[in-house]
C-alpha positions, -999 to 999 in steps of 0.1 A, spaced: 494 -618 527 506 -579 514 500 -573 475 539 -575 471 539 -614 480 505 -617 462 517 -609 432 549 -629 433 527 -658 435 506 -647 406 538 -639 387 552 -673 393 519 -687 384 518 -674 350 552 -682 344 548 -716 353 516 -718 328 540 -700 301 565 -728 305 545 -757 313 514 -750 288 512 -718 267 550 -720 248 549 -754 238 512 -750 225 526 -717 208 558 -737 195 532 -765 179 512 -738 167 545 -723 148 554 -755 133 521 -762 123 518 -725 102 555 -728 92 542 -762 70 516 -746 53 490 -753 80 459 -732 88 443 -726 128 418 -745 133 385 -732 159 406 -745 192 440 -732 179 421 -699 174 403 -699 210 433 -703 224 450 -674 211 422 -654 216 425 -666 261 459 -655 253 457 -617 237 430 -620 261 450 -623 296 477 -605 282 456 -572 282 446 -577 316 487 -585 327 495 -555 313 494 -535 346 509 -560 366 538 -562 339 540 -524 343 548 -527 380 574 -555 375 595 -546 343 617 -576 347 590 -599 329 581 -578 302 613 -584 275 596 -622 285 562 -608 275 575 -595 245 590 -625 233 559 -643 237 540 -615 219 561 -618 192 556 -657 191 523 -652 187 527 -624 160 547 -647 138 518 -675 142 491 -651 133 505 -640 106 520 -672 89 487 -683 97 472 -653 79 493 -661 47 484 -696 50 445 -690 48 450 -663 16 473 -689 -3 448 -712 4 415 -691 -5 
């Protein structure tokens, strides 16, 4: 198998994961933080597996630019839970 057809797998791996697993655990995150909710340990380990593989994409993404306005969307998913989530925890404290 060349790299080329190696990473077409990977790619479709990790979009498959994105649809299948990480957005609609990111989308119950949201609506959790947009009603006042806080992350709890989990919800926070999981976000931290995802900034986590997202670094180490971040070459593969460079080779194929036609994920990354996907990427970015995601990215900015998780921005918008992080930092309701943020908000959350200092109206709370």
């Amino acid at each position: 198998m060349n790299d080329e057809s190696n990473e077409a797998g990977v790619l479709a791996v990790i979009v498959e994961r994105m649809e299948e697993q990480r957005l609609p655990r990111a989308l119950d995150l949201k609506a959790k933080v947009d009603q006042g909710g806080v992350l709890e340990d989990l919800d926070i380990d999981f976000l931290e597996r995802v900034f986590t593989d997202c670094n180490e994409l971040k070459p593969l993404l460079a080779r194929h630019p036609e994920y990354q306005d996907l990427a970015a969307q995601m990215m900015s998913l998780y921005h918008a839970i992080t930092s309701k989530a943020l908000e959350n925890e200092e109206k709370q404290g």
